[in-house]
C-alpha positions as CSV (number, residue, x, y, z in Angstrom):
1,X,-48.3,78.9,8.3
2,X,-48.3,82.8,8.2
3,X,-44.7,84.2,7.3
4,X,-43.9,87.1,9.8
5,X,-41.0,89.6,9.5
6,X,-39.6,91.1,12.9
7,X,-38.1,94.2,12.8
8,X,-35.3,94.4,15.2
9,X,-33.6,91.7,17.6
10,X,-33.3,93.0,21.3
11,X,-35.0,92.2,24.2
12,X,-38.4,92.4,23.0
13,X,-37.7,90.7,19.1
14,X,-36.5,88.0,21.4
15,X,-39.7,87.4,23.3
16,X,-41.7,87.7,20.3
17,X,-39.7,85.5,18.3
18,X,-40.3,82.8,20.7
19,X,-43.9,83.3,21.5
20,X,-44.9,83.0,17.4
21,X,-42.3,80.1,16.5
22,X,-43.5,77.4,19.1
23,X,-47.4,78.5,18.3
24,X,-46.9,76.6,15.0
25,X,-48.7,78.9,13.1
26,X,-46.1,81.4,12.0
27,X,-42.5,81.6,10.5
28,X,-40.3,84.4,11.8
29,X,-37.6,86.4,10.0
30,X,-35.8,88.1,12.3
31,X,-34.0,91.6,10.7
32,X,-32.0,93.8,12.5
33,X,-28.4,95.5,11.5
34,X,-26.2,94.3,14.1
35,X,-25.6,90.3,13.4
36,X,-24.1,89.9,16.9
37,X,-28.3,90.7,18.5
38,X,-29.4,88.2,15.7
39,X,-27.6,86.1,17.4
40,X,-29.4,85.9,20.9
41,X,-32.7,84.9,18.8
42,X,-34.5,81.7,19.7
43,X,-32.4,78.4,17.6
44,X,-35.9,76.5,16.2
45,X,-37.1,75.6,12.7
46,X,-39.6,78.8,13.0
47,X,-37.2,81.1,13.3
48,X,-34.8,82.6,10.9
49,X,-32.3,85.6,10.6
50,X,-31.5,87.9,8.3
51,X,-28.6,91.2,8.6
52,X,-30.7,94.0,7.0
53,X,-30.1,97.6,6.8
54,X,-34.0,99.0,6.8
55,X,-32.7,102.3,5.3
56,X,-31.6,100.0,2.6
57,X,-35.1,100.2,-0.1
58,X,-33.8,97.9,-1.9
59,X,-33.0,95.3,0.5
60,X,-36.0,96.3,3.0
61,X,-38.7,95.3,-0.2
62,X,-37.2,91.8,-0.7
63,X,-36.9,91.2,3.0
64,X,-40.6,92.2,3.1
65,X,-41.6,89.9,-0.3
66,X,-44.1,87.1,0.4
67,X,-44.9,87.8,4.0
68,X,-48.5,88.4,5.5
69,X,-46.8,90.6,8.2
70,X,-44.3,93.2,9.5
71,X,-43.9,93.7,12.8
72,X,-41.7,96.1,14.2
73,X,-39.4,95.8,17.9
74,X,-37.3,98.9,16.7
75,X,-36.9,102.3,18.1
76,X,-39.8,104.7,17.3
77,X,-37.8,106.6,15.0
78,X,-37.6,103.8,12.5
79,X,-41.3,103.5,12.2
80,X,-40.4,106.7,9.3
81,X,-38.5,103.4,7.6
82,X,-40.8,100.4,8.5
83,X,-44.2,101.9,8.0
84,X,-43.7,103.2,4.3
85,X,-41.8,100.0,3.1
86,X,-45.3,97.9,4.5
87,X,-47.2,100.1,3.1
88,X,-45.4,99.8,-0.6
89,X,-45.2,95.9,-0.2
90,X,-48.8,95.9,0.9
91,X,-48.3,94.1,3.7
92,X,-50.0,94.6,7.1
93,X,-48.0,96.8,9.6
94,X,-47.8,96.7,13.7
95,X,-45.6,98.1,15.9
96,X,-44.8,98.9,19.9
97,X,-44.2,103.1,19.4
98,X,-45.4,105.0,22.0
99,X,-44.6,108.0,20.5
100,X,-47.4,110.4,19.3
101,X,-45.6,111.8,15.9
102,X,-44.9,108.3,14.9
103,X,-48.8,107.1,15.4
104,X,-49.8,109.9,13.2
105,X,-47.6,109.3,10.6
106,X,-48.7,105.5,10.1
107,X,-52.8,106.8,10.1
108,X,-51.7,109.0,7.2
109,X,-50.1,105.7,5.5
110,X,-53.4,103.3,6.4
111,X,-55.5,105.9,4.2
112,X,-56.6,103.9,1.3
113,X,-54.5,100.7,2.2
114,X,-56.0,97.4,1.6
115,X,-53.7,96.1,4.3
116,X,-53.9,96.9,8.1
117,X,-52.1,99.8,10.3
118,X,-52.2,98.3,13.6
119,X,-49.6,100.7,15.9
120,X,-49.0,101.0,19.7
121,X,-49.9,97.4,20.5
122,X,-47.7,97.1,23.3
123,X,-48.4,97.5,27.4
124,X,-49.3,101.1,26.9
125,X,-50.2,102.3,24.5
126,X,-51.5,98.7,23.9
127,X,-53.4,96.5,26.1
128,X,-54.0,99.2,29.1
129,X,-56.4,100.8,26.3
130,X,-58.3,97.8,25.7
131,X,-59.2,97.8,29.7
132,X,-59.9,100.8,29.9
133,X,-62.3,101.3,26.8
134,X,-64.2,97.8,27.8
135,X,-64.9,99.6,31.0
136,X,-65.8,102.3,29.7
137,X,-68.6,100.9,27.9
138,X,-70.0,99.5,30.7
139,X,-71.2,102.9,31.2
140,X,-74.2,105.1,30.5
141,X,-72.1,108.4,31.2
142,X,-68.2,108.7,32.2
143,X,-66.8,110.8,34.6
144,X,-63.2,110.1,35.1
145,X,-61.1,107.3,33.1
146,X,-57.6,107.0,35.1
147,X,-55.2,104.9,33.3
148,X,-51.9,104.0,35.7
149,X,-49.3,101.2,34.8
150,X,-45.6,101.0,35.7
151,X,-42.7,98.2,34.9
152,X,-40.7,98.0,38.0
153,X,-38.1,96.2,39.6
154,X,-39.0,93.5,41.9
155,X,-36.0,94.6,44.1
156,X,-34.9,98.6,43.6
157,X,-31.4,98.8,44.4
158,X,-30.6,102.1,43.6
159,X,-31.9,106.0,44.2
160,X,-33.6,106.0,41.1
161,X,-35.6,102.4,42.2
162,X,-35.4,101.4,38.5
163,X,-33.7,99.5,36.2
164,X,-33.9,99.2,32.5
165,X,-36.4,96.7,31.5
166,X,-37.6,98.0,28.0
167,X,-36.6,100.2,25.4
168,X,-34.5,103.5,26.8
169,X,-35.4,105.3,23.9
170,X,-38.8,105.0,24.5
171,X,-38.4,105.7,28.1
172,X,-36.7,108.8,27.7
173,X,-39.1,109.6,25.1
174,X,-42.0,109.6,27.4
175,X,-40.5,111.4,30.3
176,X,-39.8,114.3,27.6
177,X,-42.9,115.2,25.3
178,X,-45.8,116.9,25.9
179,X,-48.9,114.4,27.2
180,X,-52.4,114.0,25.5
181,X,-55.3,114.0,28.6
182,X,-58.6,115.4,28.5
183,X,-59.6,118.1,31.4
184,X,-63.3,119.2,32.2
185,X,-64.3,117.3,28.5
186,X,-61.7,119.5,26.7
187,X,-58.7,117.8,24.8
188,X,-55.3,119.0,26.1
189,X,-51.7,118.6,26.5
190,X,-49.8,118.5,30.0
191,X,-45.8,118.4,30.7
192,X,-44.7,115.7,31.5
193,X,-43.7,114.5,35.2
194,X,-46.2,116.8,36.5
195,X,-49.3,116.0,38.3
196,X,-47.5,113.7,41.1
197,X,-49.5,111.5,42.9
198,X,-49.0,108.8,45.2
199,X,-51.1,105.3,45.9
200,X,-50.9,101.8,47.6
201,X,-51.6,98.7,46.4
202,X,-50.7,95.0,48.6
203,X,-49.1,97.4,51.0
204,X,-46.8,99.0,48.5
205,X,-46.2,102.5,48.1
206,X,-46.1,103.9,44.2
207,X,-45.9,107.4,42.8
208,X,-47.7,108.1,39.3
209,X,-47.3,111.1,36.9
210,X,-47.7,112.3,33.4
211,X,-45.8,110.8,31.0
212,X,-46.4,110.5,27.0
213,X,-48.2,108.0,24.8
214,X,-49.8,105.6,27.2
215,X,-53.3,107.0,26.1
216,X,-52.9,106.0,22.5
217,X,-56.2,107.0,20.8
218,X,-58.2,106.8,23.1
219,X,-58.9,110.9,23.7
220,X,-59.8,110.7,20.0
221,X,-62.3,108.0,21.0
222,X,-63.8,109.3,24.3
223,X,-63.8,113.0,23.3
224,X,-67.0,114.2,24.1
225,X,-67.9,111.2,26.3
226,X,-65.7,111.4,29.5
227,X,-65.0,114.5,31.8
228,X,-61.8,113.8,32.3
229,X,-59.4,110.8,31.0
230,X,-55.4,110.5,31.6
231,X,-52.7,108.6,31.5
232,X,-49.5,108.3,34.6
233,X,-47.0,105.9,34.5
234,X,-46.1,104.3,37.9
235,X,-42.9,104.3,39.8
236,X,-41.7,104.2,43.5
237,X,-41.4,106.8,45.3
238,X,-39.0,109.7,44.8
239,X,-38.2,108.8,41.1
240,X,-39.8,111.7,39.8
241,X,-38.2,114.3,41.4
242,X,-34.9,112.9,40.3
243,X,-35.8,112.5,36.9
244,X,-36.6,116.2,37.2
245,X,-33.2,117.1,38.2
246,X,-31.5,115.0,35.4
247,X,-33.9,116.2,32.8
248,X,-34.8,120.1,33.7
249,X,-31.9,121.1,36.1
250,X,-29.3,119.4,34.4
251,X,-30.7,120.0,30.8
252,X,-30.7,116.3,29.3
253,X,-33.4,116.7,28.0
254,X,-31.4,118.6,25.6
255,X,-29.1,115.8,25.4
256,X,-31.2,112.5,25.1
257,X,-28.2,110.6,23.1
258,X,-26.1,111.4,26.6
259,X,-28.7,110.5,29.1
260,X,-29.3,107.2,27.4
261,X,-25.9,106.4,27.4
262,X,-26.1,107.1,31.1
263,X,-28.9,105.3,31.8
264,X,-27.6,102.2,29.7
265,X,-23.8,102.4,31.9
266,X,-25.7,103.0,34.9
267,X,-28.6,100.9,35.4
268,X,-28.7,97.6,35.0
269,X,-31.1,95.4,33.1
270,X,-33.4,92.9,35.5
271,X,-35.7,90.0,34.6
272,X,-36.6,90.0,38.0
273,X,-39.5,92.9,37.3
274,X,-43.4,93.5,38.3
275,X,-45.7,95.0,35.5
276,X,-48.8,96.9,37.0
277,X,-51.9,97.7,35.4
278,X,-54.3,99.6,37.1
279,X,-57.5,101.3,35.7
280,X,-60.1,103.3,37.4
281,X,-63.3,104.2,35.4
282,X,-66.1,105.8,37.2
283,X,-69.4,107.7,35.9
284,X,-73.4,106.8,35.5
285,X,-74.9,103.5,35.3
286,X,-78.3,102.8,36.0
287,X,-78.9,105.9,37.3
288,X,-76.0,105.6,39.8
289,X,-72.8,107.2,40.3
290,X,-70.5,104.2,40.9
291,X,-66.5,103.3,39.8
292,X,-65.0,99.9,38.5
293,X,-61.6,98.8,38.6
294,X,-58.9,96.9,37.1
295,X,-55.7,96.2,38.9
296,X,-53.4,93.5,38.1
297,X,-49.9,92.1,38.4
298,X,-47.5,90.8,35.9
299,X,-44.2,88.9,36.9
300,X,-41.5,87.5,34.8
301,X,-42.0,83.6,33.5
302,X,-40.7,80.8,31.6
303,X,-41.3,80.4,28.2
304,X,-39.9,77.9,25.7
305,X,-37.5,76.7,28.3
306,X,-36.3,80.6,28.9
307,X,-36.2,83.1,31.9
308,X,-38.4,85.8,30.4
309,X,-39.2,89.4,32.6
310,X,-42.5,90.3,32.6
311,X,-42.1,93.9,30.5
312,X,-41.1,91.8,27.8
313,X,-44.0,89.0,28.3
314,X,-46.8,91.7,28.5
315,X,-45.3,94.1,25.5
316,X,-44.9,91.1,23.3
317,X,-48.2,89.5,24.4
318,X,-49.5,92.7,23.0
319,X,-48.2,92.8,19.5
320,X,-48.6,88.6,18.9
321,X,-51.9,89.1,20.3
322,X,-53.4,91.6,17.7
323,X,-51.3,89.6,14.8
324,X,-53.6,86.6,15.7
325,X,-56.8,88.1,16.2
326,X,-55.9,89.8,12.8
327,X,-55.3,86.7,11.4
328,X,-58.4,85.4,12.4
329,X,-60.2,87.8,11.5
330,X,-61.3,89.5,15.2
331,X,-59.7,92.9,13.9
332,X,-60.7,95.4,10.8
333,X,-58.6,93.4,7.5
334,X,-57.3,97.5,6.2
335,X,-56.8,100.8,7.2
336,X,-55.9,102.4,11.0
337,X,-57.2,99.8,13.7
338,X,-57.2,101.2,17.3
339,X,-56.2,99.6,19.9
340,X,-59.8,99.6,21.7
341,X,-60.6,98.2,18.5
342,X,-59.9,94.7,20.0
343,X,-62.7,93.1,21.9
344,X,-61.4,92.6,25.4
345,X,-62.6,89.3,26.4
346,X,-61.3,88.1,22.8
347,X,-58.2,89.8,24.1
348,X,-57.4,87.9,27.3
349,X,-58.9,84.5,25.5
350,X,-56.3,84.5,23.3
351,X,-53.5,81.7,23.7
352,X,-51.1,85.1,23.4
353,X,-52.9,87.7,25.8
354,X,-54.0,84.7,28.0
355,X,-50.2,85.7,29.3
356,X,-52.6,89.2,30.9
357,X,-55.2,86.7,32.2
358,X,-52.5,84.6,34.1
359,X,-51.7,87.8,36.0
360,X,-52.1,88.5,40.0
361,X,-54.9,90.3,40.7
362,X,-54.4,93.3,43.5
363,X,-55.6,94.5,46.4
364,X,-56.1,98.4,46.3
């Protein structure tokens, strides 16, 4: 049995707690500052707690002594904290961040390690770059990779049609930095919420636009191979331009801390969600121009006798997914690993990303 420290106890800790303690392969410490979210952790023989201050050296080595893993649910900010503390203990190192900054700071760290680096292994970044980079290859030449996912409610009752289901730092986050895409073969940034577009799939209407991170690193690994490639996360129609006004005509994207304290009053969390994933690679292959597809659907489940929403099923699918392939060797042992470094069919054949393969295929 494989002894696992989670960083952090919310919604997603929670789910991945419970997915590793009833595999019966791994022990989880759960760590996180607030002992009332420790709490809320599943009650098994696999799963233990511990109050821990990560900004606390000290404390944050000990916590980390003996284990084969660290895997951190926190904020992206804290991956400054996690990331050097696995690195010291020489321990391997995963994380959820979709944030940009915080990927490139953990490649610097994997330099030289004899451990593993393996961030962004969530929904996206995570598992939508694993479909799209096994289609890819499929290839001779690429012409477009289109990369579209979205966590929704199942019923939008509100103007914004949302409701929190996943971390609102990382929400904000996304809707506020600049996003990685590459135009006519060229590597480039584009603001976010731009490049609106709307699509159906079963009948229902979506919007999609820019937002950060989702890409991961894959314009690093199709530079020079595809014309274009980007990433738009998926909403319903009309959230965009009110996320606009909030963010640009109200200025909160100057002040994040106040708009997630809005968002956190205002909108209420739902288990009752959808998670989309929908890819569209087309380009040359066998000396025809043709496109391939991936579109799925993800709704919330039961697991280990709990109500779970899907956002926290497929995000934490991600992460337990690449531990075990890690630990069975299916994954470079040291150093950065990508996300397309994971085989995809090993991927969705996995007793954790099998969660993916029980999904509803769509009609587009």
């Amino acid at each position: 049995m494989k002894n696992i420290l989670l960083m952090g106890a919310g919604k997603i800790g929670e789910m991945i707690s419970t997915m590793l303690s009833i595999s019966g392969d791994y022990h989880v410490t759960v760590a996180d500052i607030s002992a009332r979210a420790l709490e809320r952790m599943p009650k098994n023989d696999a799963v233990s707690t511990l109050e821990l201050d990560a900004t606390d050296k000290e404390a944050m080595a000990a916590a980390l002594k003996g284990k084969y893993a660290v895997l951190s649910a926190c904020p992206y900010t804290m991956t400054r904290i996690i990331a050097p503390a696995a690195k010291a203990a020489g321990v391997h190192y995963f994380d959820l961040t979709e944030d940009v900054e915080s990927t490139r700071l953990t490649r610097e760290l994997a330099e030289g390690s004899e451990s593993a680096f393996i961030p962004q292994c969530g929904l996206a970044p995570g598992f939508i770059s694993i479909v799209a980079y096994d289609l890819a290859k499929r290839f001779d030449s690429l012409q477009n990779v289109h990369m579209r996912v979205g966590a929704l409610p199942k019923y939008p009752s509100n103007s914004l049609k949302y409701n929190l289901t996943w971390s609102t730092d990382g929400l904000i986050n996304e809707y506020c930095n600049p996003c990685e895409a590459i135009v006519n073969g060229k590597v480039t940034e584009m603001p976010p919420l731009e490049e609106l577009e709307h699509f159906s799939l079963d009948g229902i209407e979506y919007e999609a636009f820019n937002t950060s991170g989702g890409l991961g690193t894959l314009c690093e690994t199709l530079d020079g191979k595809v014309s274009n490639l980007n990433y738009r996360t998926v909403r319903y129609p009309g959230h965009r331009d009110i996320l606009k006004l909030l963010l640009h005509d109200l200025r909160l994207g100057e002040r994040q801390d106040l708009m997630k304290d809005i968002f956190e009053h205002a909108l209420p969390i739902t288990m009752q969600d959808v998670v989309l994933v929908f890819v569209n690679v087309s380009g040359e292959k066998d000396g025809r121009f043709i496109q391939e597809t991936y579109a799925h659907k993800v709704y919330a489940a039961d697991i280990g006798g709990k109500r779970f929403s899907a956002i926290q099923i497929t995000t934490a699918a991600g992460i337990c997914t690449m531990l075990d392939m890690l630990a069975n060797g299916k994954l470079p042992q040291k150093g950065f690993v990508r996300q397309e470094d994971a085989d995809f069919q090993d991927f969705i054949e996995n007793r954790f990303g099998s969660a993916y393969a029980r999904s509803v295929e769509v009609a587009a």
